[in-house]
KOLFI-324869 format. One record per atom (N, C-alpha, C): residue number from 1; residue in three letters; atom name; x, y, z. Coordinates in steps of 0.1 Angstrom, whole numbers, plus 5000, padded with zeros to 4 digits. Example, Ala and Ser with C-alpha at 12.3 -4.5 7.8 and 13.67 -1.06 7.14 Angstrom:
2
1, ala, N, 5132, 4943, 5078 $
1, ala, CA, 5123, 4955, 5078 $
1, ala, C, 5132, 4967, 5078 $
2, ser, N, 5128, 4978, 5071 $
2, ser, CA, 5137, 4989, 5071 $
2, ser, C, 5129, 5000, 5079 $
***
This chain:
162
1, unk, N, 8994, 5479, 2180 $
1, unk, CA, 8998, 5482, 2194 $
1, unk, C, 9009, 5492, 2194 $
2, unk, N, 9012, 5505, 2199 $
2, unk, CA, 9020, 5514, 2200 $
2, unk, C, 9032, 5507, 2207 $
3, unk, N, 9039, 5511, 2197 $
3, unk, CA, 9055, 5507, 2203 $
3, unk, C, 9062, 5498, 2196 $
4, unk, N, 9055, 5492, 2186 $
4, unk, CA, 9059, 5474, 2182 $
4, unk, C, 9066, 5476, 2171 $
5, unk, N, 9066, 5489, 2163 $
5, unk, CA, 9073, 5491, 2155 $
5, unk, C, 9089, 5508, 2159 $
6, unk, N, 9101, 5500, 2163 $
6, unk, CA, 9107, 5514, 2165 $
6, unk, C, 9111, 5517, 2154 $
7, unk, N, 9112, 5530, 2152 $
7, unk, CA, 9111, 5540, 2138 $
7, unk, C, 9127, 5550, 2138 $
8, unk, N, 9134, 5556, 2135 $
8, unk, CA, 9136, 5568, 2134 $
8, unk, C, 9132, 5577, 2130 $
9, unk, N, 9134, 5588, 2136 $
9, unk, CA, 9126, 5603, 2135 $
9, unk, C, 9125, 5605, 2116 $
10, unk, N, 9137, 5609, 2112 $
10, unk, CA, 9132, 5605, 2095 $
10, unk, C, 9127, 5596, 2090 $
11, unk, N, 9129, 5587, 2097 $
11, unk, CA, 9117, 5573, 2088 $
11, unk, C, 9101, 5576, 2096 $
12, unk, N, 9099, 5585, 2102 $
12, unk, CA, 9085, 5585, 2105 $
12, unk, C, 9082, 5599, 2096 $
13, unk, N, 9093, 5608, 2095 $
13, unk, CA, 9085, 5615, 2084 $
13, unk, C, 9081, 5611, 2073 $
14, unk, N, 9091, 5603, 2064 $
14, unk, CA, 9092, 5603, 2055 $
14, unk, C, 9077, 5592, 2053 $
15, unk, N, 9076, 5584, 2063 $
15, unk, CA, 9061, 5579, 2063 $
15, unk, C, 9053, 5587, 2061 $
16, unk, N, 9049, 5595, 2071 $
16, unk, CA, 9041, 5605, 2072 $
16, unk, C, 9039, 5612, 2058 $
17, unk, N, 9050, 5617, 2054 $
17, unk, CA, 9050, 5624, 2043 $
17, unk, C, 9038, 5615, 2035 $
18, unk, N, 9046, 5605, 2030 $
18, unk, CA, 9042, 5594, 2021 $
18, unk, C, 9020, 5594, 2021 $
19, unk, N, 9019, 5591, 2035 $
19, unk, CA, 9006, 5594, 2039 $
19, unk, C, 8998, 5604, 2032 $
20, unk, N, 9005, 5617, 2039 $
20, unk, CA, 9002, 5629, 2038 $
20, unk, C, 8996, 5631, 2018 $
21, unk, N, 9011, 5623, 2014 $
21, unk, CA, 9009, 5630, 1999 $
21, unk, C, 8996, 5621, 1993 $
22, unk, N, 8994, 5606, 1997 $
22, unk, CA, 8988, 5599, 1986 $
22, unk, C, 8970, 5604, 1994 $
23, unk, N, 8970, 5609, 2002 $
23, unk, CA, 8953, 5611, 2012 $
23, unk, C, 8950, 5625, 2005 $
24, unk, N, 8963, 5637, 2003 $
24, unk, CA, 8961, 5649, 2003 $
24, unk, C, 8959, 5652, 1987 $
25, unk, N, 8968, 5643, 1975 $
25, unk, CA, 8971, 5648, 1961 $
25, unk, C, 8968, 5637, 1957 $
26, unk, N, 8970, 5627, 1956 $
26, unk, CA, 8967, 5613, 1949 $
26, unk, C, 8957, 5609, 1947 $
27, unk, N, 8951, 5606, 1961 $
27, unk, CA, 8936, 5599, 1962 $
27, unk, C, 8922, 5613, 1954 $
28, unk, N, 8925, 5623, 1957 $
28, unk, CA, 8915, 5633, 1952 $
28, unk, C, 8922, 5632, 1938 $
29, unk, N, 8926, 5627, 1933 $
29, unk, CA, 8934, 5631, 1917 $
29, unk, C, 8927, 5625, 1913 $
30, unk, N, 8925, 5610, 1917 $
30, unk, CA, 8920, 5598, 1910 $
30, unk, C, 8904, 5597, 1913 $
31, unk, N, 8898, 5603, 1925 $
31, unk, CA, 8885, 5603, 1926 $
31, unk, C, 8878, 5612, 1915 $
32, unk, N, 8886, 5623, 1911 $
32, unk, CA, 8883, 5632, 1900 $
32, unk, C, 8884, 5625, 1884 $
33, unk, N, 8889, 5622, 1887 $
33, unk, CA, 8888, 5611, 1871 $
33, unk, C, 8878, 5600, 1871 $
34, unk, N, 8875, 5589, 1883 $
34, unk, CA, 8866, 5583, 1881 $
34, unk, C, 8853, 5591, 1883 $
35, unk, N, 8853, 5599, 1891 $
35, unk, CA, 8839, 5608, 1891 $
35, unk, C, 8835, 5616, 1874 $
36, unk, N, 8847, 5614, 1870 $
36, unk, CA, 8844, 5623, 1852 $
36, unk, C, 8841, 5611, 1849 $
37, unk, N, 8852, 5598, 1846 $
37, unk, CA, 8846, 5589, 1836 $
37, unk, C, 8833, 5576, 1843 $
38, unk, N, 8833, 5583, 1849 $
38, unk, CA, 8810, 5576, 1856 $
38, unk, C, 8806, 5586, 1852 $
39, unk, N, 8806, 5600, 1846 $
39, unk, CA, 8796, 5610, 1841 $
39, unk, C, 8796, 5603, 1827 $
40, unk, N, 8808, 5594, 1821 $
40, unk, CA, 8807, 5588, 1808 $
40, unk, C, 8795, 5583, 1803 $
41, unk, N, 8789, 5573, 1812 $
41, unk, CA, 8776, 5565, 1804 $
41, unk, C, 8782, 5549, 1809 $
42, unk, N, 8782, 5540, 1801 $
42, unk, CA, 8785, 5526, 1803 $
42, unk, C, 8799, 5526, 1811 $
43, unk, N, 8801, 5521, 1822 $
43, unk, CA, 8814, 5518, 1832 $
43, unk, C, 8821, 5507, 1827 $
44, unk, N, 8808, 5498, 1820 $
44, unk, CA, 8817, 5483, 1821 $
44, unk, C, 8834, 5482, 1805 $
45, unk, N, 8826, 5495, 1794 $
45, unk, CA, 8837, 5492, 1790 $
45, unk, C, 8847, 5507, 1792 $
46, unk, N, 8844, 5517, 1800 $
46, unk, CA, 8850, 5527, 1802 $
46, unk, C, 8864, 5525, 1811 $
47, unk, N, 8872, 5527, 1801 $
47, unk, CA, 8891, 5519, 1807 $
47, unk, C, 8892, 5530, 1819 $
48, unk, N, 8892, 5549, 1813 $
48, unk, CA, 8892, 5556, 1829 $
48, unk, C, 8885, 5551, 1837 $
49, unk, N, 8875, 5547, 1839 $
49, unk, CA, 8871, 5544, 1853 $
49, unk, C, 8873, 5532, 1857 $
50, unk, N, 8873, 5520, 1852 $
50, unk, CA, 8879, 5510, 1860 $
50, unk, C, 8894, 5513, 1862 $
51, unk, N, 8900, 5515, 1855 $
51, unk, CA, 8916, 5521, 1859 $
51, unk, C, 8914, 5529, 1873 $
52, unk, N, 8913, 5537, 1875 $
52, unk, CA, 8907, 5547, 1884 $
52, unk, C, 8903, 5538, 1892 $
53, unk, N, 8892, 5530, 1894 $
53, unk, CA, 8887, 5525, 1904 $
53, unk, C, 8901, 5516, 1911 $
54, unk, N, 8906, 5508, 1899 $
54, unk, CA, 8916, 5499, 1907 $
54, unk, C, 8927, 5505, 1915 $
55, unk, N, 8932, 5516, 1905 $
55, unk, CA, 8937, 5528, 1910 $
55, unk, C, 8934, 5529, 1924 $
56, unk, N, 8920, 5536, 1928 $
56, unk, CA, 8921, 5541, 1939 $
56, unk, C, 8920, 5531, 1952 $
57, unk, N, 8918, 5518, 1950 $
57, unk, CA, 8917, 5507, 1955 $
57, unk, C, 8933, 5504, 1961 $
58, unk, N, 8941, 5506, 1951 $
58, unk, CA, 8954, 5500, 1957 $
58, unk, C, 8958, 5520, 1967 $
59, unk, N, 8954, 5532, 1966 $
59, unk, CA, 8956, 5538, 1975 $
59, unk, C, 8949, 5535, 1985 $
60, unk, N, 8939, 5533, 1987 $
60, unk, CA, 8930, 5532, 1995 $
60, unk, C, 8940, 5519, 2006 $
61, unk, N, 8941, 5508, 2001 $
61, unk, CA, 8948, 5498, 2009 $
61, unk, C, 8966, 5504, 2018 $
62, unk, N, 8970, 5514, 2006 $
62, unk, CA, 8988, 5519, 2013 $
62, unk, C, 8981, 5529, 2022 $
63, unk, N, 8971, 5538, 2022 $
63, unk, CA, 8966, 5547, 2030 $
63, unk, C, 8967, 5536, 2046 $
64, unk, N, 8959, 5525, 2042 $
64, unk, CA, 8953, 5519, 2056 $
64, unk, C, 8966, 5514, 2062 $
65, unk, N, 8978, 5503, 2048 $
65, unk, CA, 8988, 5496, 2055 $
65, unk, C, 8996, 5511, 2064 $
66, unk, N, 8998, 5524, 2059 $
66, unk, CA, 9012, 5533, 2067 $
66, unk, C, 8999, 5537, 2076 $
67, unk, N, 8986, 5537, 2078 $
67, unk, CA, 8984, 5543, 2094 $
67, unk, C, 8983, 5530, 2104 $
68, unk, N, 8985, 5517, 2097 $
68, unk, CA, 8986, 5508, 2104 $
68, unk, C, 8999, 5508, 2114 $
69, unk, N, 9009, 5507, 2105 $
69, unk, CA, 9023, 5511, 2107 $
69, unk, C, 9025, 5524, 2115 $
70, unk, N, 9019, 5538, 2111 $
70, unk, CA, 9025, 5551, 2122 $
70, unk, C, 9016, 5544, 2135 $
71, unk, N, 9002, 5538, 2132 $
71, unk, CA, 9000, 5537, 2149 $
71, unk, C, 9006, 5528, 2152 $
72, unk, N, 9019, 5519, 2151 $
72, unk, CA, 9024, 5511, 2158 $
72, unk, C, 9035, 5517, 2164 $
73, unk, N, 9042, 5526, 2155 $
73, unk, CA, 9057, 5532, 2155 $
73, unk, C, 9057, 5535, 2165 $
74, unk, N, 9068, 5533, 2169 $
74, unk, CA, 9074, 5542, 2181 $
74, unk, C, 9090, 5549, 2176 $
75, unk, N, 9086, 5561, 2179 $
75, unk, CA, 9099, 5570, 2174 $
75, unk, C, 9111, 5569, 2182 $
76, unk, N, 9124, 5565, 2177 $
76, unk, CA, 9136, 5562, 2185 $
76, unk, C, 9145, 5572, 2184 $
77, unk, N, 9150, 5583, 2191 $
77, unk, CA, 9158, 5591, 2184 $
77, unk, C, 9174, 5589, 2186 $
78, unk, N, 9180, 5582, 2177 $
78, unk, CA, 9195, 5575, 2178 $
78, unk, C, 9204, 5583, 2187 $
79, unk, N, 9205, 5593, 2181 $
79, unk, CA, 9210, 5608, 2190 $
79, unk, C, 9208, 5609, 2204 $
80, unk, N, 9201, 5602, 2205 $
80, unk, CA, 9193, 5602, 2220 $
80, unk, C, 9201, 5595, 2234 $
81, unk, N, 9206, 5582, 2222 $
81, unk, CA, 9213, 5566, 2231 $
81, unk, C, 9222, 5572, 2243 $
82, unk, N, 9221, 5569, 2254 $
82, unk, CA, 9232, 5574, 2263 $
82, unk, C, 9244, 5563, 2260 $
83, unk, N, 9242, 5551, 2258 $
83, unk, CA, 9254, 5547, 2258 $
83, unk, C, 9258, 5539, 2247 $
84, unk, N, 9269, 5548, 2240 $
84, unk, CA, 9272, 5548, 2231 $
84, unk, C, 9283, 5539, 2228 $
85, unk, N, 9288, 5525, 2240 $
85, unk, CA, 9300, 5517, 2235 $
85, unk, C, 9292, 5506, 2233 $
86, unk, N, 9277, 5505, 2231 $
86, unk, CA, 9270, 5490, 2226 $
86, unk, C, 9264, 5496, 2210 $
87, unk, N, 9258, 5481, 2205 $
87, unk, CA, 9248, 5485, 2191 $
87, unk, C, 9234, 5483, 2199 $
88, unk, N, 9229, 5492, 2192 $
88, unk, CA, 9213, 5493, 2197 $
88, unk, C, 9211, 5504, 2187 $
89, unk, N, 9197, 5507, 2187 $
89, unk, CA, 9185, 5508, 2178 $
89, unk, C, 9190, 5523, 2172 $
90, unk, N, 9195, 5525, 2157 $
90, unk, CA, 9200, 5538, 2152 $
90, unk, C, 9211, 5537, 2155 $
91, unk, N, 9223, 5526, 2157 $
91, unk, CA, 9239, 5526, 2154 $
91, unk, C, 9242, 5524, 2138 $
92, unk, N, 9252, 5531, 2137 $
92, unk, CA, 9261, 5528, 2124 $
92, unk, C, 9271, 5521, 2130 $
93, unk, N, 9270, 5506, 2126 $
93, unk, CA, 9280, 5499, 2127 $
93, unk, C, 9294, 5493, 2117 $
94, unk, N, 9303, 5491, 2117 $
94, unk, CA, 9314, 5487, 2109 $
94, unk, C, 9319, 5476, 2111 $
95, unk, N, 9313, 5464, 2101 $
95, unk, CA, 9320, 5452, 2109 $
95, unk, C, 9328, 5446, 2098 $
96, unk, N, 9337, 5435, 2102 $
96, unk, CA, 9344, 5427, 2091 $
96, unk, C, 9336, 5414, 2090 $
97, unk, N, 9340, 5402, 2080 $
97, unk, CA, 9338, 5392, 2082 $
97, unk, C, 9348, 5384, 2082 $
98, unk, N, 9350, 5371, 2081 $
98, unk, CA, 9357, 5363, 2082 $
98, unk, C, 9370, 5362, 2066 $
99, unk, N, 9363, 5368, 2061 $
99, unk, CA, 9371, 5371, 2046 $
99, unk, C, 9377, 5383, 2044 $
100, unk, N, 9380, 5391, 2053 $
100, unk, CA, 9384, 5400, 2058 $
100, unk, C, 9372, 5416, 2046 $
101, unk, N, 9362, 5415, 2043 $
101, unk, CA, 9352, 5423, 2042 $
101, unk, C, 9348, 5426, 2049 $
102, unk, N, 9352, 5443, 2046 $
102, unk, CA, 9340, 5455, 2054 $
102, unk, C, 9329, 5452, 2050 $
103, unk, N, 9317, 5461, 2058 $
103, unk, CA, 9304, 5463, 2057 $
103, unk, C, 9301, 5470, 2069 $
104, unk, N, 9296, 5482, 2063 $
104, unk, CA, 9291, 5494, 2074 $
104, unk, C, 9279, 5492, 2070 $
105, unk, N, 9268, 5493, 2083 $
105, unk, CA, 9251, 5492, 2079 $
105, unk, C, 9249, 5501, 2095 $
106, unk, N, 9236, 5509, 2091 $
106, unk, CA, 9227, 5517, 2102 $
106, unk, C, 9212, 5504, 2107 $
107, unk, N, 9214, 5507, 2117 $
107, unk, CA, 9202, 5494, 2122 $
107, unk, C, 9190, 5506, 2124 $
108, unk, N, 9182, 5504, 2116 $
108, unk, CA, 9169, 5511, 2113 $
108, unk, C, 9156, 5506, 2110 $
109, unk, N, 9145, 5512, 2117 $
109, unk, CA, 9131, 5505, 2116 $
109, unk, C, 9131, 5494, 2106 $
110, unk, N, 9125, 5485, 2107 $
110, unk, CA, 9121, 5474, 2096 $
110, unk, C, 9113, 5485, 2082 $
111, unk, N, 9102, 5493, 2084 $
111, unk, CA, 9098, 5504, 2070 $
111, unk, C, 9105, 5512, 2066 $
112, unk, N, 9122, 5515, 2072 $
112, unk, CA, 9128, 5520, 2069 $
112, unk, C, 9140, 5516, 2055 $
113, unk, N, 9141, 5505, 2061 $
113, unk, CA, 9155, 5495, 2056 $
113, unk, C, 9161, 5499, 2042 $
114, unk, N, 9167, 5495, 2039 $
114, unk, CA, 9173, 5499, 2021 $
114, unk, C, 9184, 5491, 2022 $
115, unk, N, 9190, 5479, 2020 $
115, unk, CA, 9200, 5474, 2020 $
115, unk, C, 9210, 5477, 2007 $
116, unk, N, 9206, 5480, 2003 $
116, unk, CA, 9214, 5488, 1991 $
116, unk, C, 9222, 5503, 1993 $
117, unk, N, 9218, 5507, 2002 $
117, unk, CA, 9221, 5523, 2012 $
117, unk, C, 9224, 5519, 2020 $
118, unk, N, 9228, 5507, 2027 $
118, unk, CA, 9232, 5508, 2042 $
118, unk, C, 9221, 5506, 2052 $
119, unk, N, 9208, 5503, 2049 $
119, unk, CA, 9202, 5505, 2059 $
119, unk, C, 9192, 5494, 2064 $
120, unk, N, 9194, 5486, 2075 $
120, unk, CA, 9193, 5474, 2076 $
120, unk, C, 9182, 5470, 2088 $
121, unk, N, 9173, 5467, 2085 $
121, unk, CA, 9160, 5463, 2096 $
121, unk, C, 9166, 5459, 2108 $
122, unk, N, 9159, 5465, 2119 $
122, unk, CA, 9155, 5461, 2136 $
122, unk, C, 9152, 5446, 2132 $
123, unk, N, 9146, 5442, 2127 $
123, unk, CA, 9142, 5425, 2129 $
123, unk, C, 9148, 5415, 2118 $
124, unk, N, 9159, 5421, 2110 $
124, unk, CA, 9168, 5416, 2103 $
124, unk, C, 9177, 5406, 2109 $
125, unk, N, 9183, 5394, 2106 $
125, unk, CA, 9190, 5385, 2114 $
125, unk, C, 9201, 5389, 2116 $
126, unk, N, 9210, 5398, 2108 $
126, unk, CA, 9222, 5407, 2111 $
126, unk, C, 9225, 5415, 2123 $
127, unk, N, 9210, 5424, 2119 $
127, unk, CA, 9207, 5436, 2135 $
127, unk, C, 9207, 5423, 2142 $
128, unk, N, 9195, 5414, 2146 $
128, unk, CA, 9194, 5408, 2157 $
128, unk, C, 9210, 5404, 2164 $
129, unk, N, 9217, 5399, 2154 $
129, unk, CA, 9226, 5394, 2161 $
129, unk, C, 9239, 5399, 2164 $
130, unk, N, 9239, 5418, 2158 $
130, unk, CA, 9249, 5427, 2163 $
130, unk, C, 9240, 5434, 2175 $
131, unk, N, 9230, 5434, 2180 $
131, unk, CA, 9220, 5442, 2191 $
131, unk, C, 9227, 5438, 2202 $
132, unk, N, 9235, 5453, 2212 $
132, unk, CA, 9240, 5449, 2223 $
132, unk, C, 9253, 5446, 2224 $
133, unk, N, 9262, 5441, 2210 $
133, unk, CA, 9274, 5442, 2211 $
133, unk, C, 9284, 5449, 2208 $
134, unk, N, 9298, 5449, 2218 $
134, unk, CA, 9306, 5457, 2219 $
134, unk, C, 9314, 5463, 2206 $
135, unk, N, 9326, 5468, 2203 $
135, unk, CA, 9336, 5469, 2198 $
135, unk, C, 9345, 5457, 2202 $
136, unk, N, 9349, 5449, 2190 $
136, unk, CA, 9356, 5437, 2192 $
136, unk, C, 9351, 5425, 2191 $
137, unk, N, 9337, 5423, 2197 $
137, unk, CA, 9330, 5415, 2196 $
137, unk, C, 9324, 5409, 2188 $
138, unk, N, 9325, 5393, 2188 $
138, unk, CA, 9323, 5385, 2169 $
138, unk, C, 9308, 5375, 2173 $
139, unk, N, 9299, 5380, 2162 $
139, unk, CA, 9289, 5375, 2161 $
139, unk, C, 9287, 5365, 2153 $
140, unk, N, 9275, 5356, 2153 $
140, unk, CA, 9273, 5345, 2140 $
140, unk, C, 9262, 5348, 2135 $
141, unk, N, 9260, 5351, 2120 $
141, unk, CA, 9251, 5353, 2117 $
141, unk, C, 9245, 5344, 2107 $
142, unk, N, 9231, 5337, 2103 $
142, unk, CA, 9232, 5329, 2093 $
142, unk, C, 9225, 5336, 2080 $
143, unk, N, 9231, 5335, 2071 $
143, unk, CA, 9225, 5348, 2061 $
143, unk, C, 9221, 5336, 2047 $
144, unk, N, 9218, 5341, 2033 $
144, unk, CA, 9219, 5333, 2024 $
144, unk, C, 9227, 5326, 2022 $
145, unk, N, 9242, 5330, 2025 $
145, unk, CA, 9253, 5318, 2020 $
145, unk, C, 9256, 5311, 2032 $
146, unk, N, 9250, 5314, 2042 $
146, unk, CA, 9250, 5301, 2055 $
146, unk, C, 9254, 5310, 2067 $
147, unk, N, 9262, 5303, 2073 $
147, unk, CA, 9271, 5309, 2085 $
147, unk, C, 9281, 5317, 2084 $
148, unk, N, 9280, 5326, 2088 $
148, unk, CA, 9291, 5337, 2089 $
148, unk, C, 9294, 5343, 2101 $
149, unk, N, 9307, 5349, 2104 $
149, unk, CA, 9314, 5357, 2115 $
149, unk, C, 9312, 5372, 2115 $
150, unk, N, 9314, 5378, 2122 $
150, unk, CA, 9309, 5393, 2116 $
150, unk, C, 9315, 5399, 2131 $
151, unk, N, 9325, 5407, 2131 $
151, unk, CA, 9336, 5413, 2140 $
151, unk, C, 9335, 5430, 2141 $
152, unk, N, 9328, 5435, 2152 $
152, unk, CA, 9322, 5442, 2156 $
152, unk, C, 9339, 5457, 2151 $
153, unk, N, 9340, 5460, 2145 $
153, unk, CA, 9349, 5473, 2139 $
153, unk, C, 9351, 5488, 2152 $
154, unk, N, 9338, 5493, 2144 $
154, unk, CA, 9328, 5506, 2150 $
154, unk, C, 9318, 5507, 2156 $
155, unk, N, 9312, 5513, 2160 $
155, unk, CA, 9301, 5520, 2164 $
155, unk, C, 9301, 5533, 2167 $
156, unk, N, 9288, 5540, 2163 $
156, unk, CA, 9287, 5552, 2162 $
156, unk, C, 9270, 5559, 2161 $
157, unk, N, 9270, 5569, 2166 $
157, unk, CA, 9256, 5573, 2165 $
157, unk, C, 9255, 5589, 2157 $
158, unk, N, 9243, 5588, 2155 $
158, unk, CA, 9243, 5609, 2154 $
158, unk, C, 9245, 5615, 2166 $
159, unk, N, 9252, 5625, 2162 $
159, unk, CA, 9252, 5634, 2173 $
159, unk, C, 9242, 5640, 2174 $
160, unk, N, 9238, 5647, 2192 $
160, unk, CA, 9228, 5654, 2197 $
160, unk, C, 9225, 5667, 2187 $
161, unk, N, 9214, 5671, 2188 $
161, unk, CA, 9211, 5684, 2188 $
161, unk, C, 9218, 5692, 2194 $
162, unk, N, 9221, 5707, 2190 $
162, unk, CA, 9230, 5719, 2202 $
162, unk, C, 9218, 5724, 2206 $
***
């Protein structure tokens, strides 16, 4: 259903890309190899071609899961937000916790995320429960080590296009 996934503009390319590359270079890479090794003779003990077949099996499946995903996406462009004193979809936010730890994270598509970069899913319990809040304002979030406070710092977006 269109819309069910919001994306940012680089996380849809970089989908897209991703698409582009394994439909355009990959998948013909591998059909060329099992196509040589079935000119082999016996398949059942020919390692190229079952390799290759499995091979193109697991492209064949990423092809279907990212067009699953772009037709859901819906592209959010952060830069876009008119109002820029809440968190919503493409904020970089700066919060503390209760132990007085920073932690700056970008709230970005769920296919986007990288929690190791900063970059933290739309349907993550964190986003859910900075979505909408101000500067100042203390959230509870329950994470692996339990309950936590999390005290709204910053917010910030990209700036527009000129």
């Amino acid at each position: 259903m269109k819309g069910d996934n919001p994306i940012t503009p680089a996380g849809y390319a970089a989908m897209k890309a991703r698409y582009d590359h394994l439909l355009g270079t990959a998948r013909p890479e591998i059909v060329e190899i099992v196509s040589w090794a079935a000119g082999n003779g016996d398949r059942s003990e020919n390692g190229d071609y079952l390799y290759g077949r499995k091979k193109m099996r697991e492209i064949d499946r990423e092809l279907a899961h990212l067009a699953r995903r772009m037709k859901a996406a819906r592209v959010i462009d952060p830069a876009e937000q008119p109002d820029r004193t809440r968190v919503f979809f493409g904020a970089t936010v700066k919060l503390v916790d209760e132990d007085e730890r920073e932690r700056t994270l970008t709230l970005v598509g769920d296919d986007e995320q990288d929690a190791g970069n900063g970059l933290v899913g739309w349907s993550s319990p964190l986003a859910r429960a900075v979505r909408g809040a101000e500067i100042g304002d203390v959230r509870m979030v329950r994470g692996p080590t339990g309950l936590r406070e999390w005290e709204v710092l910053a917010i910030s977006y990209p700036e527009r296009a000129a």
